[in-house]
C-alpha positions in Angstrom: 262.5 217.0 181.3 262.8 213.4 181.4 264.0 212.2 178.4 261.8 209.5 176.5 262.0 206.6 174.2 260.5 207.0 170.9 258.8 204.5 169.2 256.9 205.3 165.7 254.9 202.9 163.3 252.5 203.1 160.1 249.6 202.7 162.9 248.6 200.2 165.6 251.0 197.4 165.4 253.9 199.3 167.1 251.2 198.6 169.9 252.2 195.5 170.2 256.4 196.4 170.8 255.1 199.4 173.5 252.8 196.8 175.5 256.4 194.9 175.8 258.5 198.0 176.7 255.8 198.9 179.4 256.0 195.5 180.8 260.0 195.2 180.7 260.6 199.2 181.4 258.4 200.5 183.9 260.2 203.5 184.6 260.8 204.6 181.5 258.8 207.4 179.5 257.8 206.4 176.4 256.1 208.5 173.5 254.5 206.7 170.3 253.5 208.0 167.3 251.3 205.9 165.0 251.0 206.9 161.1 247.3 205.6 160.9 246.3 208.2 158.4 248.6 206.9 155.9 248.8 202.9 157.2 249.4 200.8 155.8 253.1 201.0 154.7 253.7 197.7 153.3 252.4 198.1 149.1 253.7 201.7 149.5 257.1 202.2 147.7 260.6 202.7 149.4 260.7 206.1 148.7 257.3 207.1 150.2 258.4 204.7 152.9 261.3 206.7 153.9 259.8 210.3 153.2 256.8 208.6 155.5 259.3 207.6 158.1 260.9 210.7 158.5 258.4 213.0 158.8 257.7 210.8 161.7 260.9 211.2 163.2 260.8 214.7 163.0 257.7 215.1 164.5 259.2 213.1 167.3 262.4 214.8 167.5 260.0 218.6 167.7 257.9 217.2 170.2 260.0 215.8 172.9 263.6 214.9 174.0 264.5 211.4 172.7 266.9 208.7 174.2 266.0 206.2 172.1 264.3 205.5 168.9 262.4 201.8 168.3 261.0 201.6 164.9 258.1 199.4 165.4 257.0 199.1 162.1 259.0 195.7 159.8 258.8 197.5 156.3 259.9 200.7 158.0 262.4 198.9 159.5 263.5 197.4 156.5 263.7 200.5 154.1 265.4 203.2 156.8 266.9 201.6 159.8 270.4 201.9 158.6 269.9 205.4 157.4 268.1 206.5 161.2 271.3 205.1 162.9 273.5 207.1 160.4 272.1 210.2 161.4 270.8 210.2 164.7 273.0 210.5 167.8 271.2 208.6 170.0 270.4 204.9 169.5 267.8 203.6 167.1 266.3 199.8 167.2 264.7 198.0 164.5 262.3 195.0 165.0 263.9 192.6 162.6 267.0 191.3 163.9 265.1 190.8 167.3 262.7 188.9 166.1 265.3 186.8 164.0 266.9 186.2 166.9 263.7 185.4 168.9 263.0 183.0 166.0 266.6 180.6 166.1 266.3 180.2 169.4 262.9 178.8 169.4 262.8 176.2 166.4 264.1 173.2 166.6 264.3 171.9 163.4 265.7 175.1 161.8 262.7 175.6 159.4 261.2 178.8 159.9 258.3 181.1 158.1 257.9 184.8 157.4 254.6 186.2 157.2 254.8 190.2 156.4 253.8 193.5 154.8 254.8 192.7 150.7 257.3 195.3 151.1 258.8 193.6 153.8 258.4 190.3 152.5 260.5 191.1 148.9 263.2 193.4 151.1 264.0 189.7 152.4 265.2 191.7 155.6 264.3 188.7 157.8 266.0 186.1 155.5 269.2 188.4 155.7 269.2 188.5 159.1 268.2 185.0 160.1 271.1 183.5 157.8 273.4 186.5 159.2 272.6 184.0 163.0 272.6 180.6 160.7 273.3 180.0 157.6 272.0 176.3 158.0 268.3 177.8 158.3 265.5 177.1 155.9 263.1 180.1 155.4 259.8 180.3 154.1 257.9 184.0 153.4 254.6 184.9 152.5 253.3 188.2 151.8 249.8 188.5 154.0 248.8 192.0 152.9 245.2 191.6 153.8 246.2 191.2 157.4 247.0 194.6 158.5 243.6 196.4 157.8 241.8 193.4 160.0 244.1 194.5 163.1 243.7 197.6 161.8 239.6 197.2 161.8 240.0 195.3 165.1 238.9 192.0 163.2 241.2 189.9 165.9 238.4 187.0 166.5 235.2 185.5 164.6 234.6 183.4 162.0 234.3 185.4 159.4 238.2 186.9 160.2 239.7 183.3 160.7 238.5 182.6 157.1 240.5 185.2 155.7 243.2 184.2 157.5 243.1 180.6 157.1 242.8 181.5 153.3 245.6 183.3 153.1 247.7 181.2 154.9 246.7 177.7 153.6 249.0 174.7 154.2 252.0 177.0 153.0 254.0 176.1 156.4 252.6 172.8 157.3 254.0 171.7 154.0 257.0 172.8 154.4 257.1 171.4 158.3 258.4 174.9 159.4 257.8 174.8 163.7 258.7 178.7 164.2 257.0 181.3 162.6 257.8 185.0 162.5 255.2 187.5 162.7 256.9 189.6 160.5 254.4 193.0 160.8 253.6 194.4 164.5 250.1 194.3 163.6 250.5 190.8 163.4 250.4 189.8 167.3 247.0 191.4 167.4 245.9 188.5 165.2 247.7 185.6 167.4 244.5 183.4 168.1 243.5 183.7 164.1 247.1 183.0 163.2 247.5 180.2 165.2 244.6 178.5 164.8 245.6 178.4 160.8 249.1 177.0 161.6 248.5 175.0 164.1 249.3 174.6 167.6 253.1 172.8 166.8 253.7 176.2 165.0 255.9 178.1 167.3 254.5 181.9 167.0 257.3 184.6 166.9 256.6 188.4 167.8 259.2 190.8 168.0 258.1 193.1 171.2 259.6 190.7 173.8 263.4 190.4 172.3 262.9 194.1 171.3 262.4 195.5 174.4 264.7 193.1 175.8 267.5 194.6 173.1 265.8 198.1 174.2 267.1 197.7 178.0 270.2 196.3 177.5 271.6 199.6 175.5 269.7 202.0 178.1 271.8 199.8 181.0 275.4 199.9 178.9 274.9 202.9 178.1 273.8 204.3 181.6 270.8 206.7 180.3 268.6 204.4 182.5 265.8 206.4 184.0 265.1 206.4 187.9 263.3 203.5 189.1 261.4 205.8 191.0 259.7 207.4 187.9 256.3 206.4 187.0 255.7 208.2 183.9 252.6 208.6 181.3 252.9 207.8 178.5 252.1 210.3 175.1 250.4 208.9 172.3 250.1 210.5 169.1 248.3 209.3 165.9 247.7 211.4 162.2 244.6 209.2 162.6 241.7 209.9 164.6 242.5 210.1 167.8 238.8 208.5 169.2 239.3 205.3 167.5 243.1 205.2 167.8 242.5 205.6 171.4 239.7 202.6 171.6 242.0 200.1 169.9 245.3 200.9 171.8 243.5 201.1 175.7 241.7 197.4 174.5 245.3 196.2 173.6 247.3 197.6 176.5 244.6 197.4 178.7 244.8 201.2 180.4 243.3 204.1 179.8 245.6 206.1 177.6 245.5 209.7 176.2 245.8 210.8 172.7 246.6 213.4 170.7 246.4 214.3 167.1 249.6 214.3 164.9 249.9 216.5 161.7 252.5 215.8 159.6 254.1 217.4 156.2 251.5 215.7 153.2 248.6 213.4 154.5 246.6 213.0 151.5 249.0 210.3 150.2 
């Protein structure tokens, strides 16, 4: 059996980083497992975080052969990359540092905004890794915890959704004349014409997925476990959700029909 890249989240927004692998990887199986029972991670604490994130992982790790591990999800990321890399022997990506990196390349005046999870957002993750690139860099972060459950809802367009947003977001970066912004949660993207439209079309919007999956195929090449170009492979979704309307939102993101399959972990009534 081929062996696959993982990729887990808290629920949809890990979408967002598989549309990008799809698109850079063809050949490459990928399975995904989206926590959407428990979603979202961001107010949880660390510990429920990382007892979250594991079950995850081992779900993976029963299921299927792994090459690789992405953990699509920021505040995931945050609390248990270091950890996952410690004790898995294969490699395992966060989405931080990629979208740090996505982020210094882009602004021009170094001034760039955070918008995350609030547990992502007070780990400072991204303003440790964007001064780990550039110390010169101004950062500005703002918790937007009301943002998940509208990707989550599939609230990306309307008036009604660009309110929130536009409310939560205010003149917080305008003010502060940042020109790159990170979209510090994979649900984030799903929000990209609301988002924008808030900030401002001189806003520079940053998702993760690209540089990600870019990171993604530079370690399969260097480290030679490159599948055959000649694979086409399906995909396996799995969500602790329900699997109808997991499986609604995700073929509307990526645009293909996809099948799904329920995913029961070790305590779901948290």
């Amino acid at each position: 059996m081929e062996r696959a890249i993982g990729i887990i989240d808290s629920g949809i927004g890990g979408l967002t980083v598989v549309k990008e692998v799809m698109r850079q990887l063809p050949h490459e199986p990928i399975v995904y497992l989206g926590d959407t029972a428990r979603c979202p991670y961001g107010p949880r604490d660390t510990q429920e975080v990382r007892q979250f994130t594991q079950e995850m992982v081992d779900f993976l790790l029963e299921k299927h052969k792994l090459k690789m591990l992405i953990v699509a999800c920021n505040t995931a990321t945050a609390v248990m990359l270091e950890s996952l890399k410690r004790m898995l022997p294969i490699p395992v990506l966060g989405v931080v540092h990629p979208g740090a990196r996505a982020a210094v390349k882009k602004t021009k005046n170094k001034r760039i905004g955070v918008i995350g999870t609030i547990g992502t957002i007070n780990s400072q993750a991204y303003e440790k890794a964007l001064f780990s690139i550039d110390t010169s860099i101004k950062v500005t972060s703002l918790p937007c915890p009301a943002f998940v459950p509208l990707a989550e809802q599939g609230r990306t367009s309307g008036e009604d959704n660009q309110a929130v947003v536009s409310a939560v977001l205010g003149t917080t970066f305008q003010s502060q004349e940042v020109d790159a912004l990170i979209l510090g949660c994979t649900h984030y993207p799903m929000l990209t014409v609301l988002i924008q439209k808030a900030v401002g079309e001189n806003v520079i919007l940053i998702s993760s997925g690209e540089e990600t999956a870019r990171e993604a195929s530079t370690i399969l090449h260097y480290q030679q476990i490159e599948s055959s170009p000649t694979l086409s492979p399906t995909p396996h979704f799995y969500t602790t959700g329900q699997p109808s309307l997991f499986k609604q939102m995700a073929e509307r993101w990526l645009e293909k029909e996809i099948h799904v399959s329920y995913a029961r972990l070790e305590d779901e009534s948290s």
